[in-house]
N, C-alpha and C positions, 0 to 999 in steps of 0.2 A: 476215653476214646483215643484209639493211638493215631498219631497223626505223619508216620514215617513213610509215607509216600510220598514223594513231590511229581505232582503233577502239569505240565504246561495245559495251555489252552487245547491245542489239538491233542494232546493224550484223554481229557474228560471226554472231549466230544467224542473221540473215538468208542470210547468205552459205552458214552450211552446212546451209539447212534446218530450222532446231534450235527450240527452243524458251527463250526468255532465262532459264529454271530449267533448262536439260538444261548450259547453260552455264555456269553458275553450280555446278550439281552435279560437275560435269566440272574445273571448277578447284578445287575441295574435293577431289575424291579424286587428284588428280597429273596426270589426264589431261591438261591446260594447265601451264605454267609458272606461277607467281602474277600475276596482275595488278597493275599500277600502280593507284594513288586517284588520284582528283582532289581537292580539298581540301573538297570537298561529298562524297568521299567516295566515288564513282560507281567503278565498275573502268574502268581502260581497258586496253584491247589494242591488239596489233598482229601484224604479219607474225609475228612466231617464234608467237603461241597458233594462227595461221591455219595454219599448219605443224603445231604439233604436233596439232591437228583432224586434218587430212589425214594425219596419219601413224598414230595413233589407229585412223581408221577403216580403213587397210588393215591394220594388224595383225590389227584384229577378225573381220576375212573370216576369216581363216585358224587364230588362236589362240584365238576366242570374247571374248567381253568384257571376261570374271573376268583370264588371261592378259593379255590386252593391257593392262588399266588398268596390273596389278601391273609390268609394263616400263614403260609411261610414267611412271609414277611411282617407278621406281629410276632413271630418265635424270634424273629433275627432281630428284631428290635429292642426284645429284652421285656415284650408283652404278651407273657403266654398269658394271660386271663383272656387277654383280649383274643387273642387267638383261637381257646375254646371257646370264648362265647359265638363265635363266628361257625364252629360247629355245632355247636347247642341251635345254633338260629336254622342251620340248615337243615336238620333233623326236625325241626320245628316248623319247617314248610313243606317237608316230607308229609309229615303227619296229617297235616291242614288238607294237602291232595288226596292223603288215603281219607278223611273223614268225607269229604266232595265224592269220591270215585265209590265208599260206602251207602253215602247218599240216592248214590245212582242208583244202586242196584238195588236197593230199599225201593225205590220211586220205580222202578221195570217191573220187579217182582208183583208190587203193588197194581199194577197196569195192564199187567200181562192177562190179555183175554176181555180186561173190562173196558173198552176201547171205544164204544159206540158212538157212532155219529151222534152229534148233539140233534133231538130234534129242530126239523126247518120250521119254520113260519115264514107269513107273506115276507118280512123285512130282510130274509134273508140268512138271519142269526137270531139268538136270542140276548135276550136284553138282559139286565144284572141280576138283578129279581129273580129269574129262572134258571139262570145258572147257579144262584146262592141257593133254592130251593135246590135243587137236580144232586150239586154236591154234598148238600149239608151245611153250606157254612154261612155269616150273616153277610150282608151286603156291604157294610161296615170293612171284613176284612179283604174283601175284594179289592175294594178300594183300595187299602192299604199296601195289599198286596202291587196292586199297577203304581202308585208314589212309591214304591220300591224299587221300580221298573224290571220287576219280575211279571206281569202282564202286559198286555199292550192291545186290549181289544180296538177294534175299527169304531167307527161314530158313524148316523145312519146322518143321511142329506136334510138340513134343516132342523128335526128335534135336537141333534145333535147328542143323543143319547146311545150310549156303548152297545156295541153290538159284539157278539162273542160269536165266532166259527169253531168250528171242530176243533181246529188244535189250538185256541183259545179254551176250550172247556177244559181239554185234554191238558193244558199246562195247569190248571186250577186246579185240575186232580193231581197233577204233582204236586204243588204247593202244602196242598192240603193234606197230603197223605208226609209229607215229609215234616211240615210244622206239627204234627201231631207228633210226632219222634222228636221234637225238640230241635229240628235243625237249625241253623240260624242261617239266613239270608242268601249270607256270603257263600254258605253250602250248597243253598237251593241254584241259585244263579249259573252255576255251570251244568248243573244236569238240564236245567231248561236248554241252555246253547246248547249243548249238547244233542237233544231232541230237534231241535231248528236246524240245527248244522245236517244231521244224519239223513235227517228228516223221517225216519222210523223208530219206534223203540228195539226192529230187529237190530237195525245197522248199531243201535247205540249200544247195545246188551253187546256186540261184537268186540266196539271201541273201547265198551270199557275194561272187556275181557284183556282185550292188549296190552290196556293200559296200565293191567293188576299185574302182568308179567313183568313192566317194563320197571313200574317200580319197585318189586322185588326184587329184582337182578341191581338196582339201583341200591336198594335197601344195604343188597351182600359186596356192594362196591364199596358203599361209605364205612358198609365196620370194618373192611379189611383196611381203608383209608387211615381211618380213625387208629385201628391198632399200628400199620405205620408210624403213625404221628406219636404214635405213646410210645415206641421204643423209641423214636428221632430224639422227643425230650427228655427221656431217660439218658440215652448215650451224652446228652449236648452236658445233663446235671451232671455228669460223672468226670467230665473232661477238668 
């Protein structure tokens, strides 16, 4: 990497915009390599901080701030493992949202039309029993189901026994159409919020629409990030 530029504090910031403290702050937390003094003491840079700027900022598109300092500042430390692992990790929370946001749309699709009010009785609701009939599944996994606190039906005055309302049945049909795909818990748990928050499956089928844009665009941040990063540690090995 050639490194025949000498740059002062306001010449960086100039060049990327910045402010001669957003520079300053930035080589205190790793995002910069340390800078040279001059013997008055002044930082100087050059071409590798202008690099690691540039590399910096496209991390940031993609992995937020917090992420990205924490990898430039395990390259500057002399721990690139450590560094990828910290992009392996966030690619790996990517993932975890796409199988939740796949989830969803599994549990709408599945939903979509079959919706009906649970029948009423005098108590109000129905009781475990007929909602375990009504779905399919045994009383057993209901249970398990709400000590998951993926349900939460009501309790009647005195028997104290569960009572389930419309969108009490209507989550059981999620659960149950998703545990049959093999989801696991952690998956099922936000499409329920999800349906509570929106409070329709139209609104959620919307939400999750957005959501699928938002992490794509997200997806096409972090590999351009990511390739940033692999030429930063190219040019640093070659120096």
């Amino acid at each position: 990497m050639t490194n025949d530029r000498r740059l002062r504090t306001v010449d960086l910031a100039r060049l990327a915009g910045l402010s001669t403290q957003q520079i300053r702050n930035y080589e205190d937390a790793g995002v910069l390599p340390p800078a040279g003094r001059t013997e008055a003491g002044y930082r100087v840079f050059g071409e590798a901080h202008r690099l690691a700027l540039l590399t910096y900022r496209g991390l940031r598109k993609g992995y937020g701030p917090v992420t990205a300092t924490q990898i430039m500042r395990a390259v500057h430390e002399g721990d690139v493992p450590g560094a990828l692992a910290l992009v392996d990790a966030a690619h790996a929370a990517l993932h975890e949202e796409r199988v939740s946001l796949r989830a969803a749309s599994e549990a709408l699709e599945a939903l979509a039309g079959q919706e009906p009010e649970a029948p009423s009785r005098s108590g109000g609701g129905l009781r475990i029993g007929e909602v375990a009939a009504l779905i399919g599944v045994r009383t057993s996994a209901l249970r398990v189901w709400e000590a998951a606190g993926l349900l939460a039906p009501g309790r009647e005055r005195g028997t104290r026994y569960r009572v389930y309302g419309p969108a009490d049945v209507r989550d059981a049909r999620v659960v149950r159409t998703l545990r049959r795909s093999h989801y696991l818990f952690d998956h099922i748990r936000p499409v329920l919020e999800g349906l509570r928050r929106e409070g329709s499956s139209e609104a959620l089928m919307e939400a999750v629409a957005a959501r699928g844009h938002f992490l794509t665009a997200r997806t096409r941040a972090m590999l351009a990030g990511a390739g940033a990063l692999h030429a930063y540690l190219e040019e640093t090995a070659a120096r």
